[in-house]
N, C-alpha and C positions, 0 to 999 in steps of 0.2 A: 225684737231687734237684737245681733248677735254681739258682743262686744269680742277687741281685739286690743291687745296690746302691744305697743309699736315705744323703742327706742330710736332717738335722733343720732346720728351720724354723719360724720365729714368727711370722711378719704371715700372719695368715688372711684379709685383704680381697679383694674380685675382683681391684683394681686390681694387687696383687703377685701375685696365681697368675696374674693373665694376661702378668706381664714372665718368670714362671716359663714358662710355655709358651713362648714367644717364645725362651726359651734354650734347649728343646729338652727341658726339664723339664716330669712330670706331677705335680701336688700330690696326697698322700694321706693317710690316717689310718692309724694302726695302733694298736689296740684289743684287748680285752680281758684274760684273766685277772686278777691283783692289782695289776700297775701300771696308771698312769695312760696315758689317750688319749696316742700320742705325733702331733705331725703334720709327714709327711716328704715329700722328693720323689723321684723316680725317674727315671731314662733315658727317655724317651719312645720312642727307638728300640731301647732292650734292653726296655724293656716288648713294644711290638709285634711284637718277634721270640718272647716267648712266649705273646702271644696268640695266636700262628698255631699254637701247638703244640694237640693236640687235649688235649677234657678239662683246659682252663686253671683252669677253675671249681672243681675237683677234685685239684691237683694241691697238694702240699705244698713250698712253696719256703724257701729259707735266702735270710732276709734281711740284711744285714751294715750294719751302724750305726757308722761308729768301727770301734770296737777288738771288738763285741759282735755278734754271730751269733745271731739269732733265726728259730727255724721257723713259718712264717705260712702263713697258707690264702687266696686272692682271693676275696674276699666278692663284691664288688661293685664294677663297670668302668662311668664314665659315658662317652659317647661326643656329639661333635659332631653336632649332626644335620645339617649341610650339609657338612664336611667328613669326617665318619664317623671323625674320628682323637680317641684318648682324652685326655680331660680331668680323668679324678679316676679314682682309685683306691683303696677297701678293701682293708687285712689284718687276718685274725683272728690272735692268739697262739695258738700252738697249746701247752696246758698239759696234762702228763701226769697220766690218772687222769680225762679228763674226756672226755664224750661230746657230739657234735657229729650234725647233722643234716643229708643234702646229697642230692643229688641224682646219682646214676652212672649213668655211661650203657652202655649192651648193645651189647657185640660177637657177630657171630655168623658162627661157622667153620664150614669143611668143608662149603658150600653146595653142591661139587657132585659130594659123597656123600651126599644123601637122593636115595632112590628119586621121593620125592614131587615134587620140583623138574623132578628128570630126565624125567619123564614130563609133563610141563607145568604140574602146582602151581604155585602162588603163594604164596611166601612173606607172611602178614598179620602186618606186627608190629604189636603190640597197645601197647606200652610200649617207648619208644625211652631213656628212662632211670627208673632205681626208687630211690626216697629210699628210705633207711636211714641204721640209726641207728648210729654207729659212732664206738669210740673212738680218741679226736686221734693214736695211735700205731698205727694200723692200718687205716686208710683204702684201700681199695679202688680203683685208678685206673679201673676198667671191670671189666665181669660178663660174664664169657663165655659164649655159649650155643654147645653144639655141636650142628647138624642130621645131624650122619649115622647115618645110617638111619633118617630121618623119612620114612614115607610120607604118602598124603593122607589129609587128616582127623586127624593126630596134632596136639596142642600141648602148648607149651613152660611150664610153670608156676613159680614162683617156688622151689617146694619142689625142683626136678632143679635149680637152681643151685647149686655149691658158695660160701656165702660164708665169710669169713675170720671166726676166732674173735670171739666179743662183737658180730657186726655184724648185727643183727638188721633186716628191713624196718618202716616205720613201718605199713605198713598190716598188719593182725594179725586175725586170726579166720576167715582164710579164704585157700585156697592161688589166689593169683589168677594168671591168665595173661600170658605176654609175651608170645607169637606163636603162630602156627596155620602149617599146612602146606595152605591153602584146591585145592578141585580149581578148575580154569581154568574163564573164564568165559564162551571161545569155542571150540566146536570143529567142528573142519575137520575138511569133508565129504571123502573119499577121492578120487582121480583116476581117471577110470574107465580099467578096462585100453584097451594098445592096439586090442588084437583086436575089443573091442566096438565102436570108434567106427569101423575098416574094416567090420564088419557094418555099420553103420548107414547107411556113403556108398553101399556097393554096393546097398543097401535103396532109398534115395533113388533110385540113378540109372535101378533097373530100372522106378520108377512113374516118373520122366520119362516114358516110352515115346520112341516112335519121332523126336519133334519136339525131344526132349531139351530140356523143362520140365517140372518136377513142377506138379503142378495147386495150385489156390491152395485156402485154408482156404475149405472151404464146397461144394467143386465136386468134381464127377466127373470122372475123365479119362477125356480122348475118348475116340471110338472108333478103333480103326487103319481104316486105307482095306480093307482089304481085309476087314474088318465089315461096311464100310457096301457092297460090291459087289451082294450078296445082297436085300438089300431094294430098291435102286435095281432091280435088273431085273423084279421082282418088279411095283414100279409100272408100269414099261413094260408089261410083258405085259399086264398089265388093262388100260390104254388102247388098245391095238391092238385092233380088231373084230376078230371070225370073220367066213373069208373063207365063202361059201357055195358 
């Protein structure tokens, strides 16, 4: 669990959260269970070093007020839209005995122990994260799916995920799917052996013939000369008279 350090705060106008940012500070809220709204601020730069951690949105941090240690969940991060750097932050209380709704996201191992993959499958993930419902002391950081020994045509269903006790998914009356084990959507034509494609030049080069050109689409190849000998004398003889 990550710890965070948070100062308390009283002027909520633009004009003091923006000398807050300028110090290096994010202004935030921290809300619910039985006490009141508290509103605090944060490290700007130990902020962004856990927003880089994966699964921020999900993850359960200790936040320290003073003297007093509270466990919070990051509701909600606003973010500059020209500079992309964060401006305001939610945290929920997180109070024992009570159930929360969030969004987890899907890991998925052993990719390459399915058959299916190995053989040029595509993995289709259907659900890259699955809300569930799950209480405040037992939150799930990520849902593992394991593919080994998926072949193609297999998928992955909510029901073959182990989840943690009491954490049920919100969507209910039907075992819906995360991913599929899809067959590929190109396949390659074989290379023909060698031997076939030496049959085919020494094919070519014998209809060359003698002039060593193969004839073009459409045409006969000529005749060799010593074809044409036979019919050339042939005409000669008939024009020559009998002598008498």
């Amino acid at each position: 669990m990550s710890n965070l350090e948070a100062d308390l705060r009283t002027k909520t106008s633009g004009g003091s959260n923006n000398i807050l940012r300028k110090q290096g500070m994010v202004p935030g809220v921290l809300y619910g269970g039985e006490e009141k709204n508290e509103l605090i601020s944060v490290s700007k730069k130990h902020l962004k070093t856990l927003l880089d951690q994966e699964n921020f949105l999900s993850n359960v941090l200790k936040i320290k007020i003073k003297d007093k240690k509270i466990d919070v969940l990051p509701r909600e991060v606003s973010f500059d839209v020209v500079t992309d750097e964060p401006i305001h932050v939610d945290f929920l209380r997180m109070v024992a005995g009570k159930k929360i709704i969030l969004e987890i996201p899907v890991r998925f191992i052993n990719i390459e122990q399915s058959p299916g993959l190995k053989r040029g499958g595509v993995l289709n993930i259907v659900r890259r994260k699955v809300e569930l419902k799950c209480p405040t002391e037992n939150i799930p950081k990520e849902l593992i799916v394991d593919l080994e020994g998926l072949d193609i045509g297999a998928s992955v269903k909510i029901s073959a995920i182990k989840l943690p006790e009491n954490v049920v998914p919100t969507i209910t009356g039907r075992d819906f799917v995360i991913a599929t084990v899809a067959a590929p959507t190109i396949v390659k034509e074989p290379e023909k052996p060698a031997e076939e494609t030496e049959e085919g030049a020494e094919a070519a080069g014998a209809e060359a013939g003698a002039d060593g050109e193969a004839p073009k689409e459409g045409e006969q190849a000529a005749p060799k000369d010593d074809a044409k000998k036979p019919e050339a004398d042939k005409d000669k003889k008939e024009a020559t008279p009998e002598k008498k």
